[in-house]
C-alpha positions as CSV (number, residue, x, y, z in Angstrom):
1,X,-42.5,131.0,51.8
2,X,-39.2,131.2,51.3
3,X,-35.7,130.2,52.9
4,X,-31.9,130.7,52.7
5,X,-29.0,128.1,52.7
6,X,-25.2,128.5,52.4
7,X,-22.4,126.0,51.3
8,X,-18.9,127.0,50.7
9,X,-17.2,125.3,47.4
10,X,-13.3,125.4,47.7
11,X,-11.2,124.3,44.4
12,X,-10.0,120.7,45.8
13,X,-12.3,118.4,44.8
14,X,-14.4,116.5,47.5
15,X,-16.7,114.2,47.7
16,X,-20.5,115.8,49.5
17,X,-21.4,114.2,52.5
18,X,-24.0,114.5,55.0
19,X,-23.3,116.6,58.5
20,X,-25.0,116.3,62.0
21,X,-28.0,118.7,60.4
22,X,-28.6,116.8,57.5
23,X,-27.5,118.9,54.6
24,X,-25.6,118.0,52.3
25,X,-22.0,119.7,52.1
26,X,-18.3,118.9,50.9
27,X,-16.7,116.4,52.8
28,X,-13.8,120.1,53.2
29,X,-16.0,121.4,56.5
30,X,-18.4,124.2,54.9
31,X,-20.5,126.0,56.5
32,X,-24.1,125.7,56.1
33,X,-26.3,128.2,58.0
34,X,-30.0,129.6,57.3
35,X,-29.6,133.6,56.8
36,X,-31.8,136.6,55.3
37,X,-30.9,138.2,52.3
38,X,-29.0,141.6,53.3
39,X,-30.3,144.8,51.9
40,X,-27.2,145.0,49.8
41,X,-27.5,141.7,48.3
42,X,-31.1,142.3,47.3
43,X,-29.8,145.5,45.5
44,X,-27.2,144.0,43.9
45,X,-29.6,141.3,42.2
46,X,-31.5,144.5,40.2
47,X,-28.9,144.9,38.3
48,X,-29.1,141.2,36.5
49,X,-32.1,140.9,33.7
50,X,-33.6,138.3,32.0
51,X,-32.3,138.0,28.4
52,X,-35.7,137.1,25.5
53,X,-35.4,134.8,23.5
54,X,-34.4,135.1,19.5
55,X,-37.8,136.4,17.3
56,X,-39.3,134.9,14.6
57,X,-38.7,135.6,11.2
58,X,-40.1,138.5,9.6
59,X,-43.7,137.4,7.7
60,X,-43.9,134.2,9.3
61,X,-46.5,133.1,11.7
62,X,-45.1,133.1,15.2
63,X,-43.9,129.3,16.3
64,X,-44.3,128.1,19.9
65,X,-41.2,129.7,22.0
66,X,-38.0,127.7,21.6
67,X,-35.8,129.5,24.4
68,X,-33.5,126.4,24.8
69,X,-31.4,124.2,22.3
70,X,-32.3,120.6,23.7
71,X,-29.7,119.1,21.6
72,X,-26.7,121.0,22.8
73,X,-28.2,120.4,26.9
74,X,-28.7,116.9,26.1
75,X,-24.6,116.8,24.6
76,X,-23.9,118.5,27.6
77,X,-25.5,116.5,30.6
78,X,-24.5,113.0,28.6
79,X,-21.1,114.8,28.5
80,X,-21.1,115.3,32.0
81,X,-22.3,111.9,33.0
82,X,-19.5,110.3,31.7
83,X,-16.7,112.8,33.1
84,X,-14.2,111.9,36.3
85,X,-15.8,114.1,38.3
86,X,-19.8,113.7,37.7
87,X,-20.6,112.8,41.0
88,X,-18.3,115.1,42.9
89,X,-20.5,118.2,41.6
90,X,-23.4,116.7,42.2
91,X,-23.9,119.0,46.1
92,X,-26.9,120.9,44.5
93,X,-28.6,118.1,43.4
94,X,-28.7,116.1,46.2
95,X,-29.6,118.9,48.2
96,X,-32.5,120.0,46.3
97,X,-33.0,115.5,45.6
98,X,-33.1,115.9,49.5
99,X,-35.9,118.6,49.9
100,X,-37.9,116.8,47.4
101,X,-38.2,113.7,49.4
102,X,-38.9,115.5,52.3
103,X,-42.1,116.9,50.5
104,X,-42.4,113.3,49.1
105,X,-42.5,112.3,53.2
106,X,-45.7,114.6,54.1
107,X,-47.7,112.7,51.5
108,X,-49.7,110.1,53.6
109,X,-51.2,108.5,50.8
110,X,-49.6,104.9,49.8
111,X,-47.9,105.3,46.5
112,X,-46.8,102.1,44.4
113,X,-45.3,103.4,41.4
114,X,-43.5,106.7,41.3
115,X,-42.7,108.4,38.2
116,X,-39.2,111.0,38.7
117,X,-39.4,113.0,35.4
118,X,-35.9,114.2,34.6
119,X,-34.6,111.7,37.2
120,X,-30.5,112.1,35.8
121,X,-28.6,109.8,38.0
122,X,-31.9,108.8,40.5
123,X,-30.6,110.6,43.3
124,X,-34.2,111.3,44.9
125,X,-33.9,107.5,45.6
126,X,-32.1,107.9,48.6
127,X,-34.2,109.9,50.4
128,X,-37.4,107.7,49.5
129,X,-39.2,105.7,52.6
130,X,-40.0,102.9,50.4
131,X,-41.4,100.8,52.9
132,X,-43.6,103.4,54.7
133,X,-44.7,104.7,51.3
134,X,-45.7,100.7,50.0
135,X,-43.3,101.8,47.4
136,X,-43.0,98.8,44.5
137,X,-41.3,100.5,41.6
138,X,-39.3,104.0,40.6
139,X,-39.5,104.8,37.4
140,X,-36.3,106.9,36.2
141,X,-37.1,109.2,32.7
142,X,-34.4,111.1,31.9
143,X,-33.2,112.1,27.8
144,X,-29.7,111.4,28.6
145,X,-29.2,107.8,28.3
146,X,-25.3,108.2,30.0
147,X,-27.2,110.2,32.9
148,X,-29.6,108.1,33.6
149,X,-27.3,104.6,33.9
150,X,-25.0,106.5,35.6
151,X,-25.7,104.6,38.8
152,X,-27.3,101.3,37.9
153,X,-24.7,99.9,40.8
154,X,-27.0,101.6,43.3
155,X,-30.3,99.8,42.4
156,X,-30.0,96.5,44.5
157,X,-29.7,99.0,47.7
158,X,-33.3,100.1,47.8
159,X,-36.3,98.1,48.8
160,X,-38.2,99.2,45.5
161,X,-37.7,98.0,41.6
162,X,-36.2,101.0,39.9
163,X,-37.0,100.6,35.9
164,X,-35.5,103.4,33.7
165,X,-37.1,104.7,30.5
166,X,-35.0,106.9,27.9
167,X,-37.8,109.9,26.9
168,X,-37.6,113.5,26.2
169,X,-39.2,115.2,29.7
170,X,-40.8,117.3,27.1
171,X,-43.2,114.6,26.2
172,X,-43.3,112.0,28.7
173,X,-47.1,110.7,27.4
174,X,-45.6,109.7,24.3
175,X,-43.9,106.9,25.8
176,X,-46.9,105.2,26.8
177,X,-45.7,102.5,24.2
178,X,-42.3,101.6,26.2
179,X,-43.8,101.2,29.8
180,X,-47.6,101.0,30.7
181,X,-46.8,102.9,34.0
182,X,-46.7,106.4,31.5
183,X,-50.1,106.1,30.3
184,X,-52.8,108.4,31.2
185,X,-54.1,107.9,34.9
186,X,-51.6,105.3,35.6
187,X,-49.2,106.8,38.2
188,X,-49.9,107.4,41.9
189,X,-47.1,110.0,41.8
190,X,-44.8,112.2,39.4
191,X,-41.8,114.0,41.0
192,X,-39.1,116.3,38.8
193,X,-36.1,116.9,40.9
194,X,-34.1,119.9,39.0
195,X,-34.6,119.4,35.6
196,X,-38.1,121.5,34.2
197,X,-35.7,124.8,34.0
198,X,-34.5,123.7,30.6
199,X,-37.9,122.7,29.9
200,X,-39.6,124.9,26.4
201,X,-43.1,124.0,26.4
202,X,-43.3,124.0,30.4
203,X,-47.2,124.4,30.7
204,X,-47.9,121.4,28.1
205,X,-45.3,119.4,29.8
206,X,-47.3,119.9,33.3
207,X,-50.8,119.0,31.3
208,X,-49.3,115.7,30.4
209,X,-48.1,114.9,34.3
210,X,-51.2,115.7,35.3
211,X,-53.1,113.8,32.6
212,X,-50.3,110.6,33.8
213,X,-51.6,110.9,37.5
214,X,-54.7,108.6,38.8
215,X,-57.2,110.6,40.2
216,X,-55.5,112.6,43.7
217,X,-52.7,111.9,42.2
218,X,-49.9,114.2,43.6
219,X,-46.8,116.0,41.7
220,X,-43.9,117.6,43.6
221,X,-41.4,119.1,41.5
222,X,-38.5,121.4,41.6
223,X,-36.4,123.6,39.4
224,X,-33.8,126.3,39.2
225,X,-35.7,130.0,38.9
226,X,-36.0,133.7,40.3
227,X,-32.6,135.2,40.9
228,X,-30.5,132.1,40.2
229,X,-26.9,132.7,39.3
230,X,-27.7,136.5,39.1
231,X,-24.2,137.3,40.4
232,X,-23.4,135.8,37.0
233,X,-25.4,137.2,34.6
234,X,-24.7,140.9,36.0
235,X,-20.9,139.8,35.4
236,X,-20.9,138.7,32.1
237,X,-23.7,141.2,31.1
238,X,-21.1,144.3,32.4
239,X,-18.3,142.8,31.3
240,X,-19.3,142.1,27.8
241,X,-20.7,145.4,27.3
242,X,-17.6,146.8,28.6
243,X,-15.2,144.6,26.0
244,X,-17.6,144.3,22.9
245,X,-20.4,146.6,22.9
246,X,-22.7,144.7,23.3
247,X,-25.1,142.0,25.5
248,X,-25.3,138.3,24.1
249,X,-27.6,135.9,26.7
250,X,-25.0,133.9,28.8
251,X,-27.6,133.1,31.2
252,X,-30.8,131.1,30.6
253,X,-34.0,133.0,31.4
254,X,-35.7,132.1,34.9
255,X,-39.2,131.3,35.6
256,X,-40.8,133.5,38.7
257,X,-42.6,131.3,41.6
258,X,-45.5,133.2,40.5
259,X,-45.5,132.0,37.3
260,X,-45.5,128.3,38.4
261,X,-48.4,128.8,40.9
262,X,-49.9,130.2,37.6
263,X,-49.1,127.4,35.3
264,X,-50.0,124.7,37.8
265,X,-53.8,126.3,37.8
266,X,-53.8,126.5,34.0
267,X,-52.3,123.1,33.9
268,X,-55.6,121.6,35.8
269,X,-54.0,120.9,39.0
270,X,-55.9,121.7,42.3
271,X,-54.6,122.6,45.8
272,X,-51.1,124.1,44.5
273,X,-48.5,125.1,46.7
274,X,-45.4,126.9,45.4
275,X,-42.5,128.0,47.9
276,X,-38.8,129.0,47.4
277,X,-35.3,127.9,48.6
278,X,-32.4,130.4,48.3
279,X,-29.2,128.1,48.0
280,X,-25.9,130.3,48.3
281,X,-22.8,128.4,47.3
282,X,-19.2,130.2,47.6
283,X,-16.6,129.5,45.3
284,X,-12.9,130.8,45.4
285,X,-14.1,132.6,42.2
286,X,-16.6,133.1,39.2
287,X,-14.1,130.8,37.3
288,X,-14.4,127.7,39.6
289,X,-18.1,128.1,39.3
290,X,-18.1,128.2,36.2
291,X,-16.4,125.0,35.9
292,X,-18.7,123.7,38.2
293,X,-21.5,124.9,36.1
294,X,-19.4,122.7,33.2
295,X,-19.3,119.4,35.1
296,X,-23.0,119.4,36.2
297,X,-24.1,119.9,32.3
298,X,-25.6,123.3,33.7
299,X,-23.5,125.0,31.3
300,X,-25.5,127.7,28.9
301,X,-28.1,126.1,26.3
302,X,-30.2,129.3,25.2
303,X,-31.1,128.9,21.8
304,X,-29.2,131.5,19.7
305,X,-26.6,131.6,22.3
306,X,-23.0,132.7,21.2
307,X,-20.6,129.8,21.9
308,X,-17.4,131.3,22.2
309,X,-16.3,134.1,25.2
310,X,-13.3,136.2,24.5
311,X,-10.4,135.5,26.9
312,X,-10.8,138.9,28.1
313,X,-14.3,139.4,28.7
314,X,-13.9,136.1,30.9
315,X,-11.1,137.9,32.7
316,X,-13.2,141.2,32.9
317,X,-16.5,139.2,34.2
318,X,-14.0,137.4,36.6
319,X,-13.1,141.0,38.3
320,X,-17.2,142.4,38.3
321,X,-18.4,139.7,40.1
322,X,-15.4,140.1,42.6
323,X,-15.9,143.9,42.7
324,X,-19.7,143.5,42.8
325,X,-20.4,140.4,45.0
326,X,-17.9,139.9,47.5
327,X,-19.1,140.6,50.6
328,X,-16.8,143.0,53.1
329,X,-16.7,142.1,57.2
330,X,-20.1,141.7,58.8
331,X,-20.6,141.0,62.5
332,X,-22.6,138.3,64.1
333,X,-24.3,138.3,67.6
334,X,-24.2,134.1,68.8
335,X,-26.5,133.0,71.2
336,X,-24.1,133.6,74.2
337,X,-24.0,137.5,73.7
338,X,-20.9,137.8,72.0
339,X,-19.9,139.6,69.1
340,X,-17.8,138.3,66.3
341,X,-16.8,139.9,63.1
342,X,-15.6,138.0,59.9
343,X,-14.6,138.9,56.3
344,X,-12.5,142.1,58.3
345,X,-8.9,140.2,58.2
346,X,-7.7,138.7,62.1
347,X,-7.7,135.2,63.6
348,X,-11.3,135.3,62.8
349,X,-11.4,136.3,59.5
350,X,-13.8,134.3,57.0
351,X,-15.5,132.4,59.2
352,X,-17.4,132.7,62.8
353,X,-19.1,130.1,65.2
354,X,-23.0,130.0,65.1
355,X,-24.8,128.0,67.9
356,X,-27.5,126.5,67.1
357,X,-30.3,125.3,69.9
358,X,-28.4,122.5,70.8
359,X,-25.5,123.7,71.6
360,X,-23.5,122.7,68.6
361,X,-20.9,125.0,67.2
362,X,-20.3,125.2,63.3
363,X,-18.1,127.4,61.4
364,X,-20.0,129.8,58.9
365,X,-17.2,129.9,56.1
366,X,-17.2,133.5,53.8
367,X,-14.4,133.2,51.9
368,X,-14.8,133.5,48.2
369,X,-17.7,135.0,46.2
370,X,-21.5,133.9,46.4
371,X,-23.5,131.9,43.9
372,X,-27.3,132.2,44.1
373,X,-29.5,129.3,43.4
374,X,-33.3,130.1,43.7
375,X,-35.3,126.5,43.7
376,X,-38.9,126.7,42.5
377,X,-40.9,123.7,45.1
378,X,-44.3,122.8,43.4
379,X,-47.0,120.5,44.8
380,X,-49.5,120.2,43.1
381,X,-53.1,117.5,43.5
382,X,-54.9,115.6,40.3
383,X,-58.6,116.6,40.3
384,X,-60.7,114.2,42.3
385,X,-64.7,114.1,43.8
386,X,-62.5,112.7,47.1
387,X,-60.9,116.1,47.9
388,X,-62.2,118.9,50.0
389,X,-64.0,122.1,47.8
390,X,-64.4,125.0,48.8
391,X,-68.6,126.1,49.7
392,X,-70.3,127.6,47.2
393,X,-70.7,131.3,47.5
394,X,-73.3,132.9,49.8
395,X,-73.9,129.4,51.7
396,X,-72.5,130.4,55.3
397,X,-74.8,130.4,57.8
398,X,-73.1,132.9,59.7
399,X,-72.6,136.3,59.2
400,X,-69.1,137.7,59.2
401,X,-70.2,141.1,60.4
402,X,-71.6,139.3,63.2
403,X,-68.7,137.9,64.4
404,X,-67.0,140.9,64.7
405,X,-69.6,142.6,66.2
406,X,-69.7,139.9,69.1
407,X,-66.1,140.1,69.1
408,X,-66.0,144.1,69.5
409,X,-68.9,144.0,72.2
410,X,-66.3,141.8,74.3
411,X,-63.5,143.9,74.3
């Protein structure tokens, strides 16, 4: 399952706000829309690869796979935190924060303590129904101590405690010491809202949530995989091959949804669910991305990584994604039979009205170059003797060939 969103990103800087359909945009009038990939796009996204991660040592016994330097993502998130503009890039975020308490919304059970693993700034808060939920206390874990105070002004606005605990997300059990709510079996439910991408160890760090739920304990999670930022990594892989003769990882590797599904089975959860959002946010160029990228502490943390980019391989990568990513005029049929183009230059050039069933009219902006962001969503259930199994094999009492026989006999 699997959907697309659009946002537009201009330079100025302004604050995201909620529309009249509930997702989260710029305050500067984006257009936010629900499209299918084009054949051209899909093309375009073979050309990025995954980059491996540094091997070990010659003669030494392989060590458990280090693909990210949590130090430097912990410098840059706490870096973040504390800049002007922290929570003016948080649009992602929130809209991902948003879907999470949506999931968080089908869950009918009551849930009194809620563990949100990699919680940054708490933004899932917002879109909690305490109340409905019997909701009595947040817990907020997050390894960046300036991340996770960020918005400690916010707390007395919710009808919940919220109680933050300063951990590594890697190894959540080991606080068990600093709040009793992290012990094994304690929690009703674990969310991670964007944060398990930078994650090493992912499939341990999944056995402990599910070792900290009670018994039909739920965890919903989220995170930043398949073809995120590919428009990127084709860039900077063309362009740096083009300059210096060579490939260096710019990008961080990307789990596949098939992977989680995979690791939420090994990890002993039951009844997992794994579906996929496409996010596409436009930016006037790869540079204000990039920037973006800076301000959200999403900036590059592969281990091994190479820290400086030449000035003109940064130029060079600026042109390729231009060149390979900007989209040319497309035409759009609205509900009313008419025919617009956009992209193509005229009064009606980068954006066109879309009606949606009740009649509202929004702009679609295309302006700029696209940004890709591929969110993982996981649910996934604690074992428990309360929940439905499936029948052991050969007890049905009715034959499937005889059903289809009745069936064909009707016809």
């Amino acid at each position: 399952m699997s959907s697309t969103s659009q946002l537009f990103r201009w330079a100025s800087r302004s604050r995201p706000v909620l529309n009249s359909t509930g997702l989260i945009v710029p305050a500067a009038r984006p257009s936010t829309s629900r499209l299918p990939c084009s054949s051209a796009q899909c093309l375009r996204r073979t050309y990025a690869s995954a980059t491996s991660p540094p091997p070990s040592p010659p003669g030494t016994a392989p060590a458990p796979p280090q693909l990210f330097d949590r130090n430097a993502k912990l410098l840059q998130r706490s870096r973040a935190a504390l800049g002007s503009d922290s929570r003016e890039v948080d649009y992602v975020r929130e809209m991902v924060a948003e879907s999470v308490g949506e999931r968080v919304k089908d869950v009918k059970k009551k849930v009194e303590v809620l563990v949100d693993l990699g919680s940054g700034a708490g933004l899932v808060r917002k879109f909690l129904e305490g109340e409905r939920m019997g909701l009595k206390k947040v817990l907020l874990c997050d390894s960046s101590e300036a991340m996770l105070y960020r918005d400690t002004n916010l707390d007395e606005t919710f009808s919940f405690e919220t109680e933050r605990i300063l951990l590594d997300e890697e190894n959540p059990l080991l606080s068990s010491n600093v709040s009793p709510h992290l012990a094994e079996g304690t929690v009703d439910m674990v969310i991670s809202a964007g944060s398990l991408h930078w994650t090493n160890d992912l499939l341990g760090t999944l056995i402990q949530i599910r070792r900290m739920l009670k018994p039909d304990g739920v965890f919903i999670g989220a995170m930043a995989g398949g073809d995120t930022l590919f428009e990127l990594r084709t860039s900077l892989q063309l362009a740096e091959m083009e300059r210096e003769g060579g490939v260096s990882p710019r990008v961080s590797p990307m789990a596949d949804s098939r992977d989680m599904a995979s690791l939420l089975t090994r990890a002993g959860f039951t009844l997992p669910t794994v579906d996929v959002d496409e996010l596409t946010v436009r930016y006037p160029s790869s540079m204000e991305l990039m920037t973006d990228l800076r301000l959200m502490g999403e900036s590059n943390a592969v281990a091994g990584r190479r820290t400086l980019l030449q000035r003109d391989t940064l130029l060079a990568s600026v042109a390729i994604y231009e060149a390979l990513h900007k989209e040319g005029p497309r035409k759009f049929k609205t509900p009313d039979g008419q025919v617009h183009e956009i992209g193509g230059g005229g009064e009606e050039a980068g954006q066109v009205e879309l009606v949606g069933e009740d009649g509202y009219k929004e702009p679609e902006i295309t302006e700029g170059v696209p940004a890709t962001f591929n969110i993982i969503y996981m649910i996934g259930w604690a074992p428990s003797e309360t929940q439905r199994k499936p029948l052991s094999r050969g007890s049905a009492k009715t034959s499937l060939k005889d059903v289809l026989d009745g069936s064909t006999s009707q016809s």
